[in-house]
N, CA and C atoms as a LAMMPS dump frame, in Angstrom:
ITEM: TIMESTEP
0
ITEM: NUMBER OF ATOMS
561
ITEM: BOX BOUNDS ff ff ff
-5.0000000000000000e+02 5.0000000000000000e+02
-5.0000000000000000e+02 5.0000000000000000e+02
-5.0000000000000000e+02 5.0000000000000000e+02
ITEM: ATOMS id mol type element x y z
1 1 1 N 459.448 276.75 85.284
2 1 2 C 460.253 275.589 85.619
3 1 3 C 459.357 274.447 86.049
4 2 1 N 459.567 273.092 85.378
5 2 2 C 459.304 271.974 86.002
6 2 3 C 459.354 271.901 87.628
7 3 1 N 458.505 271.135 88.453
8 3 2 C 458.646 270.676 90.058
9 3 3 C 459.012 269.478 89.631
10 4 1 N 460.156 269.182 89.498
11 4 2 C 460.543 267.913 89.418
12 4 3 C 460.188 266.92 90.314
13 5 1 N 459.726 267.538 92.056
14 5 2 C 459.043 266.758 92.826
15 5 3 C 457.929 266.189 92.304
16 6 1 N 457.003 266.479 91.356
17 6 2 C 455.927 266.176 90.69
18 6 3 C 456.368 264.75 89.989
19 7 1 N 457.439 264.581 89.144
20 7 2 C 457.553 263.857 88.39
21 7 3 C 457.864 262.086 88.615
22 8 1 N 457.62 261.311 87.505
23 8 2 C 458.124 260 87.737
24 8 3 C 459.841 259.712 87.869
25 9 1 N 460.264 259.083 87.948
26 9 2 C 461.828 258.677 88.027
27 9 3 C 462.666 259.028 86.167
28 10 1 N 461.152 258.435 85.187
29 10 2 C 462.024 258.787 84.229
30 10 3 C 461.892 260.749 83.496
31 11 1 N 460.73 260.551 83.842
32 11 2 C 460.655 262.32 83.25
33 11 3 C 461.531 263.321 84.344
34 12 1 N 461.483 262.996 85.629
35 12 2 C 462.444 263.783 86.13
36 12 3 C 464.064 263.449 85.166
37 13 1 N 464.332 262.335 85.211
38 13 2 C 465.756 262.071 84.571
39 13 3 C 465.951 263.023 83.428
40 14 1 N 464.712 263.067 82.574
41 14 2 C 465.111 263.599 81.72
42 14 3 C 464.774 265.101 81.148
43 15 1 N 464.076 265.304 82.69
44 15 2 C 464.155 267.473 82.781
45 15 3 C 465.792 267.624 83.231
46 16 1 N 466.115 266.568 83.882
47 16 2 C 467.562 267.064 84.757
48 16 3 C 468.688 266.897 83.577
49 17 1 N 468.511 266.248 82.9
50 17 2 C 469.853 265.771 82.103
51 17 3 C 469.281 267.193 81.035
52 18 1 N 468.553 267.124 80.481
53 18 2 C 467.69 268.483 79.777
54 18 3 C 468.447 269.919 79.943
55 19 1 N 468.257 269.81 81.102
56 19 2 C 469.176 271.291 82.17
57 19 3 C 470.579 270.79 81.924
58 20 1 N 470.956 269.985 82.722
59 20 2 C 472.651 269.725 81.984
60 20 3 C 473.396 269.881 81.014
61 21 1 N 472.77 269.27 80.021
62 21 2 C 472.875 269.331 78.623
63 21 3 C 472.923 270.551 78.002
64 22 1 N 472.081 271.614 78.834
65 22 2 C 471.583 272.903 77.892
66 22 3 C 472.607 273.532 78.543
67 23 1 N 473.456 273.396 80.112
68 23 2 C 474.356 273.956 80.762
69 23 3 C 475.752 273.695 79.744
70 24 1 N 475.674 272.662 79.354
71 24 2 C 477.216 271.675 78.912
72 24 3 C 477.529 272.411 77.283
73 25 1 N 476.123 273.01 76.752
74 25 2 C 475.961 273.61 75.721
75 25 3 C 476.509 274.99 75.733
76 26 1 N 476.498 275.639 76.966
77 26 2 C 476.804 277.031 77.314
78 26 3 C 478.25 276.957 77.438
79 27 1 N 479.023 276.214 77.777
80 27 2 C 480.491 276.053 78.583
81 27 3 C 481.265 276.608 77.638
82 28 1 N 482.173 277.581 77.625
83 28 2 C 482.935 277.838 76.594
84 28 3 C 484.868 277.328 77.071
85 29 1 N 484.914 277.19 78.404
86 29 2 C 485.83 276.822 78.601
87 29 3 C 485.949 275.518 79.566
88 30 1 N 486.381 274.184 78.917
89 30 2 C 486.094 273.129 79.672
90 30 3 C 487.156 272.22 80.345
91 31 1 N 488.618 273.88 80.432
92 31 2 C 489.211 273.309 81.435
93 31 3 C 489.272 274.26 82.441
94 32 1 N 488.086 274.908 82.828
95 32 2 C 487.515 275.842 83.606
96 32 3 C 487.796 274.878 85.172
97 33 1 N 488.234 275.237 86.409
98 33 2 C 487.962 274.876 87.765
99 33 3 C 486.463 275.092 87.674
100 34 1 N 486.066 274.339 88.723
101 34 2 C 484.714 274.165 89.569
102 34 3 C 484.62 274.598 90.63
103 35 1 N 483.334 274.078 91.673
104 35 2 C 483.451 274.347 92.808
105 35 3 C 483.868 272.535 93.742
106 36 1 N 484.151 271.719 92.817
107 36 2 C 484.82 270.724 93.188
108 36 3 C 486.738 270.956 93.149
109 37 1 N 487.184 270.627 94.376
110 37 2 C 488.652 271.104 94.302
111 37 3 C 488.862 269.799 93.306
112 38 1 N 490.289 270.742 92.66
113 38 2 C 490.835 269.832 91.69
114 38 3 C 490.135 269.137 90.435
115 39 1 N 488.576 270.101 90.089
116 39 2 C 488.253 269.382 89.176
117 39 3 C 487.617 270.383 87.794
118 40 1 N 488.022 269.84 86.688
119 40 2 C 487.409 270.922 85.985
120 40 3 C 486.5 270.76 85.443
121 41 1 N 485.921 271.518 84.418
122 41 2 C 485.137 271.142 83.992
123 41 3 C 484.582 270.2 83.148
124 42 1 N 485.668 269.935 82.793
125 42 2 C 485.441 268.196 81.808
126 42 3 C 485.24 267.04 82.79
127 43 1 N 485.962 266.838 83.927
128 43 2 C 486.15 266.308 85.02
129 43 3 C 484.455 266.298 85.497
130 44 1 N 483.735 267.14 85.685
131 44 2 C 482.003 266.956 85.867
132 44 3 C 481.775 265.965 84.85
133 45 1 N 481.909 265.874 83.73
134 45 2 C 481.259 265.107 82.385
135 45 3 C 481.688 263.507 82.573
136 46 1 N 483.131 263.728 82.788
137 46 2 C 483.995 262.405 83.191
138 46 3 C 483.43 261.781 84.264
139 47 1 N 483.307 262.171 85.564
140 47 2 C 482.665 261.406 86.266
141 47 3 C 481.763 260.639 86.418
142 48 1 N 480.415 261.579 85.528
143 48 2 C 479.127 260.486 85.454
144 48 3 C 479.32 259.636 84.541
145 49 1 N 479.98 260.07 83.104
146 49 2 C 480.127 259.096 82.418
147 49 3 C 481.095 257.899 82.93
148 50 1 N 481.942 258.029 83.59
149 50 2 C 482.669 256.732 84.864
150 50 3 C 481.864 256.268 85.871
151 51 1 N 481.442 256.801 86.377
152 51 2 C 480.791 256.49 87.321
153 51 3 C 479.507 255.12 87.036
154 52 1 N 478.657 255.904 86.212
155 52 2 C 477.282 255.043 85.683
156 52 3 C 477.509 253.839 85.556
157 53 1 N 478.039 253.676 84.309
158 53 2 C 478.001 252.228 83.599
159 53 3 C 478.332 250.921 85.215
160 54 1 N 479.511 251.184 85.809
161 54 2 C 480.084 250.353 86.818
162 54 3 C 479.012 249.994 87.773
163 55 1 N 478.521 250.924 88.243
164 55 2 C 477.718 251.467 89.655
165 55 3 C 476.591 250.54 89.038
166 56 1 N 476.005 250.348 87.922
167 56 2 C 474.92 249.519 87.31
168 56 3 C 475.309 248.598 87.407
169 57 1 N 476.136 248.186 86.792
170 57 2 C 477.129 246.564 86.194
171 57 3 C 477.154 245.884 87.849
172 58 1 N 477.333 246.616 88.657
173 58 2 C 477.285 246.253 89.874
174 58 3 C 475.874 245.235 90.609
175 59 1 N 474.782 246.026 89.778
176 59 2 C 473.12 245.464 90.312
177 59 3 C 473.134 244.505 89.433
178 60 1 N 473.991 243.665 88.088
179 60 2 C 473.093 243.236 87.612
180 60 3 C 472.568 244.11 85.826
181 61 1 N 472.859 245.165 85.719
182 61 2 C 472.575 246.179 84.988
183 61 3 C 473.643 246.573 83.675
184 62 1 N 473.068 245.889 82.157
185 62 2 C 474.242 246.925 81.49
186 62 3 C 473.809 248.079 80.687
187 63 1 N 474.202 249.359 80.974
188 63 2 C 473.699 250.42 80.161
189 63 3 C 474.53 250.903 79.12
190 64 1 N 473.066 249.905 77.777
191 64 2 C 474.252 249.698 76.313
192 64 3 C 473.549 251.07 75.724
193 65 1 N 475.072 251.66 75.223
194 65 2 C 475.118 253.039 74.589
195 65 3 C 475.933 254.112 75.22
196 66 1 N 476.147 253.228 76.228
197 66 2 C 476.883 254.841 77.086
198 66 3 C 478.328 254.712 76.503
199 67 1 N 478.716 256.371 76.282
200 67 2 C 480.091 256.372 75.891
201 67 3 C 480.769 255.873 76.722
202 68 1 N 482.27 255.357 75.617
203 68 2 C 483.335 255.525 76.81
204 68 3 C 484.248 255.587 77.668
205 69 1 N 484.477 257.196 76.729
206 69 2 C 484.762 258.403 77.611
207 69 3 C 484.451 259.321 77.324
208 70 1 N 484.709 260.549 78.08
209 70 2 C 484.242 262.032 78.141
210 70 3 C 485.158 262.782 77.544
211 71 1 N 485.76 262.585 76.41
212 71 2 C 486.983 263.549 75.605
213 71 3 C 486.419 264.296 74.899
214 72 1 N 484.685 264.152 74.349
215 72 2 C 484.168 265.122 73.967
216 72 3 C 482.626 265.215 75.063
217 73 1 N 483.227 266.484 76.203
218 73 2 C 482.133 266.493 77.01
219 73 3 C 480.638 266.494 76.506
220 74 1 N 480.113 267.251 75.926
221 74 2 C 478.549 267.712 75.626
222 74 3 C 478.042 266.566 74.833
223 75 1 N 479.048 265.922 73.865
224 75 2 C 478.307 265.127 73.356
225 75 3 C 478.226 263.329 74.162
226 76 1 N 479.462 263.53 74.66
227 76 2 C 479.033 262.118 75.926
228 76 3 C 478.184 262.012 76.795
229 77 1 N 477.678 263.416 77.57
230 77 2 C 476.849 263.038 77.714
231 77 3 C 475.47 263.131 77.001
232 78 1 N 475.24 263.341 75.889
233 78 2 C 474.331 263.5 74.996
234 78 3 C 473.689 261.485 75.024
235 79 1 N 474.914 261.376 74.61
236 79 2 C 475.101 259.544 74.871
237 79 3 C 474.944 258.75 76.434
238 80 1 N 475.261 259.524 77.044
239 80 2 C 474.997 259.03 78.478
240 80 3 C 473.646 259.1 78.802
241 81 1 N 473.076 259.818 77.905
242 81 2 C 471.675 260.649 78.457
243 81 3 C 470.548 259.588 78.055
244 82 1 N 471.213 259.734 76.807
245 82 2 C 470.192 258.316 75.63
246 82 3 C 469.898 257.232 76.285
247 83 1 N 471.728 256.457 76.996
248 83 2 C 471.099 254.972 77.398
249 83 3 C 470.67 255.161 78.85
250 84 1 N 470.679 256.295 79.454
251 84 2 C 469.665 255.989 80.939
252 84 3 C 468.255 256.245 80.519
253 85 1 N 467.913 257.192 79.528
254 85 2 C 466.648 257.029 79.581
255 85 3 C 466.278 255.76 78.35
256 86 1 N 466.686 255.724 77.695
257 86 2 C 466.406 253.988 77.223
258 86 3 C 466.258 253.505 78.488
259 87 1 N 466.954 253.073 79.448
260 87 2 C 466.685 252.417 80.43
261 87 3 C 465.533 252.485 81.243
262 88 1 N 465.112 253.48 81.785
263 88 2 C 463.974 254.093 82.491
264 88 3 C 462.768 254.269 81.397
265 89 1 N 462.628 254.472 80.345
266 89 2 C 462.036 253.961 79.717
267 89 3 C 461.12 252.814 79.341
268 90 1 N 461.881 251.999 79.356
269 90 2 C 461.548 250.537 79.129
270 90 3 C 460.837 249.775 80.376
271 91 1 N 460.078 248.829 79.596
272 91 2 C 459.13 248.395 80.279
273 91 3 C 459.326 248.075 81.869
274 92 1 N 459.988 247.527 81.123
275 92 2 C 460.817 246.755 82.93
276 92 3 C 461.966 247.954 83.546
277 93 1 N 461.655 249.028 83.326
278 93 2 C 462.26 249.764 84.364
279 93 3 C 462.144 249.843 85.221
280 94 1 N 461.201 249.319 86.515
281 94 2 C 460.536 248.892 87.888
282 94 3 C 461.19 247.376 88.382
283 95 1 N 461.745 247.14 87.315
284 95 2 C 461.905 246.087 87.739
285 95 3 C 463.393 245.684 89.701
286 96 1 N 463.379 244.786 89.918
287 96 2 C 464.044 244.823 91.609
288 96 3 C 465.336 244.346 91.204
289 97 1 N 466.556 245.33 91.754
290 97 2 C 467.457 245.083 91.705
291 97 3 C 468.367 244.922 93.094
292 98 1 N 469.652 244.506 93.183
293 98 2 C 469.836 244.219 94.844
294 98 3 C 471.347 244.777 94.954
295 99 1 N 470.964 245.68 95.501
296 99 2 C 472.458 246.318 95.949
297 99 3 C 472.441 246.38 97.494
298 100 1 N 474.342 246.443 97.575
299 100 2 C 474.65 246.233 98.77
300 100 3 C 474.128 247.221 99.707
301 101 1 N 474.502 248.299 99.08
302 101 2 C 474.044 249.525 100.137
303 101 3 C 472.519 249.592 100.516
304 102 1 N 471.661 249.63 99.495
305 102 2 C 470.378 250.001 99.614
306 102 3 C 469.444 248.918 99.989
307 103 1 N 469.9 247.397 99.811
308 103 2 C 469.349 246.228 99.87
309 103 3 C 468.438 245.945 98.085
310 104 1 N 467.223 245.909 98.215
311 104 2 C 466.325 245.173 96.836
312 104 3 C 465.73 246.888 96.532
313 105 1 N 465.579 247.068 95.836
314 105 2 C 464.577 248.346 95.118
315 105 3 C 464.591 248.113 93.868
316 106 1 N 463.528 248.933 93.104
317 106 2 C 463.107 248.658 91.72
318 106 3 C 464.463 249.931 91.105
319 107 1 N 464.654 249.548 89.726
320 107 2 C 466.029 249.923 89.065
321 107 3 C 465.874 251.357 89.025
322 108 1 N 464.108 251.551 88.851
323 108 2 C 464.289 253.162 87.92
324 108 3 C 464.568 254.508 89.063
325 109 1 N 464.104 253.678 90.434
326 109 2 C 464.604 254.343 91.699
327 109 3 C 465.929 254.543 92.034
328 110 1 N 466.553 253.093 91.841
329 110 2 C 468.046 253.434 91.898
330 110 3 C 468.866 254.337 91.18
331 111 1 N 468.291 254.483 89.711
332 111 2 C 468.621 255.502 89.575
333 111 3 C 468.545 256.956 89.699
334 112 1 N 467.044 257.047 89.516
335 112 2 C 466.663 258.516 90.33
336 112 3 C 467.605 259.037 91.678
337 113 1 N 467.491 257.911 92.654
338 113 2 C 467.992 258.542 93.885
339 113 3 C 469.563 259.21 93.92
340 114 1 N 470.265 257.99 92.577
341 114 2 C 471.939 258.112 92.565
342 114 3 C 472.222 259.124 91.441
343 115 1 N 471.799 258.174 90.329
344 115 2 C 472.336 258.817 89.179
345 115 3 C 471.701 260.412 89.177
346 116 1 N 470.199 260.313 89.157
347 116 2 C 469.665 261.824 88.647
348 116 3 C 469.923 262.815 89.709
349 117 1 N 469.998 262.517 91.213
350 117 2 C 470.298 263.584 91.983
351 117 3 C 471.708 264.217 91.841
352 118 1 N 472.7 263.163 91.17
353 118 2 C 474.191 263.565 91.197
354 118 3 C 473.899 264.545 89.918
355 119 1 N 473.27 264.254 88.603
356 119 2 C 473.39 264.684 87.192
357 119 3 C 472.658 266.33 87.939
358 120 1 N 472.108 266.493 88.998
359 120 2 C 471.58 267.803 89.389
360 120 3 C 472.169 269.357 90.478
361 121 1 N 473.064 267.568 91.101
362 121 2 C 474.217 268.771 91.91
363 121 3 C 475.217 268.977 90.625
364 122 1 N 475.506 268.27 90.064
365 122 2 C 476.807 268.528 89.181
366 122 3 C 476.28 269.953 87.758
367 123 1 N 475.008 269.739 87.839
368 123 2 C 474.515 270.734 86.908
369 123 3 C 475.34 272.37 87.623
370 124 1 N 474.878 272.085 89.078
371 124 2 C 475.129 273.148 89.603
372 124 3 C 476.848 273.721 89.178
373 125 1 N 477.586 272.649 89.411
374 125 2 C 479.139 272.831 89.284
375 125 3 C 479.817 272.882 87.92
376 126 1 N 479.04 272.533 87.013
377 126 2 C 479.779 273.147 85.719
378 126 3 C 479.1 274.24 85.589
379 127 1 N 477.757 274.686 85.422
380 127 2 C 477.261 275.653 85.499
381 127 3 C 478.526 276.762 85.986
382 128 1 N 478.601 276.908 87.173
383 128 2 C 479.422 277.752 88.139
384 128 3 C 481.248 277.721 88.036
385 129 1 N 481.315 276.515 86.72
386 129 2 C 482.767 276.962 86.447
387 129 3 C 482.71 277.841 85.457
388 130 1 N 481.962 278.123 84.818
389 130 2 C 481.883 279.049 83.525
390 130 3 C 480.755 280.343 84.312
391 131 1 N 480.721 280.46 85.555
392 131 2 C 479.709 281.573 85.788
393 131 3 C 478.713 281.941 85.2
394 132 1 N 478.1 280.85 85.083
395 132 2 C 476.264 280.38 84.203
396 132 3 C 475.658 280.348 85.794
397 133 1 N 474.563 280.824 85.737
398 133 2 C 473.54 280.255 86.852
399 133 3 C 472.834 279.474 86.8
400 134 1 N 472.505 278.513 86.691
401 134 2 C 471.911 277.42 86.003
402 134 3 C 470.05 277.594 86.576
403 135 1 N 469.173 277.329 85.926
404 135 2 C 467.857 277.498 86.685
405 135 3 C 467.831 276.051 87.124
406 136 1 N 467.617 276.409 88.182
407 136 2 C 467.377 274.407 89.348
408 136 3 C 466.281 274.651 90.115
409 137 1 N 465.445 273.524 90.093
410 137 2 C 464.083 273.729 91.218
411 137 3 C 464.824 273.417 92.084
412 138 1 N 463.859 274.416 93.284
413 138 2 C 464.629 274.731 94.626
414 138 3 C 463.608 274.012 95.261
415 139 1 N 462.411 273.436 95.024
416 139 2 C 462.065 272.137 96.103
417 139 3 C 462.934 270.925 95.515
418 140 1 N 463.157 270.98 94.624
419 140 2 C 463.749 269.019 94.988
420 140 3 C 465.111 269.183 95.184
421 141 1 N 465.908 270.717 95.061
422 141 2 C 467.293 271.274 96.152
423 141 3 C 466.793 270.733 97.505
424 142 1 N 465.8 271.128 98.063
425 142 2 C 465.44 271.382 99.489
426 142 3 C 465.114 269.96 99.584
427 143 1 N 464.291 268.892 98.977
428 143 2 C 464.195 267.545 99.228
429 143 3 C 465.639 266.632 99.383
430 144 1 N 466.346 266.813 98.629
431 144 2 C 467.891 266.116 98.307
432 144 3 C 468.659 266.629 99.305
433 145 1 N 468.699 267.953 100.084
434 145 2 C 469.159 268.453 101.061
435 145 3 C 468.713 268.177 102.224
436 146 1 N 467.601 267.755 102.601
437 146 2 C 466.77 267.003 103.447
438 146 3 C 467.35 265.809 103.939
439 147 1 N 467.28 265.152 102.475
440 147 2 C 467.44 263.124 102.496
441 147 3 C 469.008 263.526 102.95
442 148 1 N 469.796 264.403 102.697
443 148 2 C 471.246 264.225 102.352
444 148 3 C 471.594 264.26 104.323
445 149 1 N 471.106 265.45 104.523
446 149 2 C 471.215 265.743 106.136
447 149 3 C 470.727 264.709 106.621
448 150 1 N 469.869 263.687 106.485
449 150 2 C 468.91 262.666 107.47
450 150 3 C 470.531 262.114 107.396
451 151 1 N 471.354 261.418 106.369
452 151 2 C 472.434 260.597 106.491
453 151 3 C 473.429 260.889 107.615
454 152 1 N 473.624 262.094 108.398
455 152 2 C 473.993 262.471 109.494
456 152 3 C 475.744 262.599 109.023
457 153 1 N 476.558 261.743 109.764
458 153 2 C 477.897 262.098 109.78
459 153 3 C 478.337 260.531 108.568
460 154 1 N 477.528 259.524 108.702
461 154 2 C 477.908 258.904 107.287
462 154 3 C 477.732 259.433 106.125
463 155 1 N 477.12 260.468 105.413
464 155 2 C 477.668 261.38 104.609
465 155 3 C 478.802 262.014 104.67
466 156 1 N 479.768 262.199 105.891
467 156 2 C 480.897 262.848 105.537
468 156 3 C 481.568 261.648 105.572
469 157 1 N 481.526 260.609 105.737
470 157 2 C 482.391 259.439 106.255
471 157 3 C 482.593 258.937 104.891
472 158 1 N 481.352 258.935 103.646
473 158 2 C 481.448 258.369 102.681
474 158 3 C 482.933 259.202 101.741
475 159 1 N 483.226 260.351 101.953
476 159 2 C 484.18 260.809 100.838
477 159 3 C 483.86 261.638 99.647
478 160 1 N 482.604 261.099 99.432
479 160 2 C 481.488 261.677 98.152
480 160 3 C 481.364 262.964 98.496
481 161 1 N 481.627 263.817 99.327
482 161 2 C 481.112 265.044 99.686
483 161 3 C 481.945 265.897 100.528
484 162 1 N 481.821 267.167 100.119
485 162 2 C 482.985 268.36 101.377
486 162 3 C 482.811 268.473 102.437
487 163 1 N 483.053 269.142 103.326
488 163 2 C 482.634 269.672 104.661
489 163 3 C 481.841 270.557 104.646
490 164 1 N 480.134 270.687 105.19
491 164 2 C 479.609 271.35 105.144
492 164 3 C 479.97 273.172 105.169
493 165 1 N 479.67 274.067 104.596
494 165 2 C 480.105 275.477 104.815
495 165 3 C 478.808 276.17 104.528
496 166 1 N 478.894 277.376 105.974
497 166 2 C 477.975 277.737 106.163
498 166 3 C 477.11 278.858 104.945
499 167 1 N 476.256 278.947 104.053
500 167 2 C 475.341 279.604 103.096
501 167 3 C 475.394 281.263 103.658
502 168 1 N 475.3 281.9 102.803
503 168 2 C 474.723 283.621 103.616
504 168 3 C 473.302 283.289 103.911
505 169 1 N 472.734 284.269 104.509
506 169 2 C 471.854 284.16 105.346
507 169 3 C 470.616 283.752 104.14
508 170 1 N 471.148 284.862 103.33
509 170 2 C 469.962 284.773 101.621
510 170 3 C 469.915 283.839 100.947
511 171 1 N 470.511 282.988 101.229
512 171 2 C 470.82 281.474 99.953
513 171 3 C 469.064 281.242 99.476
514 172 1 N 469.243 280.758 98.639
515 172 2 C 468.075 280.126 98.081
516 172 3 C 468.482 278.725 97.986
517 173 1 N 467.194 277.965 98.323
518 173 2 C 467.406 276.244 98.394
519 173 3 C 468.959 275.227 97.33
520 174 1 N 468.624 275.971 96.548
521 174 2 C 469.903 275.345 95.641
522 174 3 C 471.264 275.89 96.086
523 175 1 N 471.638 276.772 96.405
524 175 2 C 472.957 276.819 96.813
525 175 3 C 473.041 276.618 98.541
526 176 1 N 472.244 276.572 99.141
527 176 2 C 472.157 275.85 100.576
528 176 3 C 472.342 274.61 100.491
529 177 1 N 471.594 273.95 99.477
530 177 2 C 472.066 272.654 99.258
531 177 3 C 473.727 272.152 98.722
532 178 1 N 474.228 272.963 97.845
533 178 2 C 475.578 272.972 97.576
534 178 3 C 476.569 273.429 98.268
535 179 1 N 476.253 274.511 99.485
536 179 2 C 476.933 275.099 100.491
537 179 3 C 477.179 273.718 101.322
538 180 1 N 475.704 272.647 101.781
539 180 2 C 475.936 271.668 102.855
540 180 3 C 476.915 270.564 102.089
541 181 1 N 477.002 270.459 100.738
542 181 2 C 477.719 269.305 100.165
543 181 3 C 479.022 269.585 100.058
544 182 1 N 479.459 270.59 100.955
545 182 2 C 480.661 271.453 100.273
546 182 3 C 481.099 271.954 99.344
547 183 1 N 480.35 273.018 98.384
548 183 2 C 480.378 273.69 97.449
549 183 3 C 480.592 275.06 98.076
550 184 1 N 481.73 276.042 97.725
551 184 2 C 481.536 277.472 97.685
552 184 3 C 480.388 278.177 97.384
553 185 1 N 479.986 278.532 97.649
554 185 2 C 478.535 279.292 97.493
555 185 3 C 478.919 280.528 96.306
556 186 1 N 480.146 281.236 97.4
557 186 2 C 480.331 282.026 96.013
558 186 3 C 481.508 281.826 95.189
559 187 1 N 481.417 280.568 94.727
560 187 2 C 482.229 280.237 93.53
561 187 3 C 481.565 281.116 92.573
């Protein structure tokens, strides 16, 4: 396995979407529940592909190519996958963008921190609606679980996330990390 901690903003993007993709490939049933209540498994695909485009359009940012919608999961994001790394790609992917939350940072960060950490928990949750184990590096679990805990109780305030539940004692970094985001562990 890749240490994705090793990597730049765009080669991580695109070991993680890599893993997704190869997860989204496995799914045989994609109106499978998750370990997100109320969501299935198409509902993982739907989100990022909703989510992205706006959340950009927001900095300043349009990411041309993205489907859109998710009525055919695996291959939207096949398309979702294309125009972020077109994006991160390109020259001016460093370039400073200004969002409310974060203030000025360069783009290819903004996405790393948002887009690719979400495309890595969510790996976890379709994975685990079809009872796939997905292989996930368990340091940049344990880094993202880190940054996620520093946010204190404005992580639960945001909505984005469950109520922490406590891991068995054995967890390994990746499902400790999905246990604190509110994920069933043993979904």
């Amino acid at each position: 396995m890749t240490d994705l901690t090793a990597l730049d903003p765009a080669a991580r993007h695109r070991a993680v979407a890599a893993t997704f993709a190869e997860v989204s490939r496995s799914i045989s049933d994609w109106d499978a529940p998750t370990p997100v209540p109320e969501w299935r498994a198409r509902d993982v695909v739907s989100h990022l592909v909703e989510w992205l485009p706006g959340f950009l359009e927001s900095v300043g940012v349009e990411l041309i190519g993205a489907p859109a919608n998710a009525v055919a999961p695996a291959e939207a994001f096949g398309l979702l996958t294309a125009a972020v790394q077109g994006l991160l790609d390109a020259p001016d992917a460093d370039r400073i963008v200004s969002t409310q939350m974060m203030g000025e940072l360069p783009l290819n960060q903004l996405v790393d921190r948002f887009y690719t950490a979400d495309v890595f928990m969510h790996t976890w949750d379709l994975a685990r609606s079809n009872a796939i184990t997905p292989d996930l590096d368990e340091t940049f679990a344990r880094g993202l679980h880190t940054g996620l805990e520093s946010m204190g109780e404005m992580l639960q305030q945001s909505g984005q996330f469950g109520a922490p539940i406590e891991p068995p004692a054995d967890s390994d970094e990746v499902v400790s990390l999905m246990a604190f985001i509110g994920r069933d562990p043993a979904f």
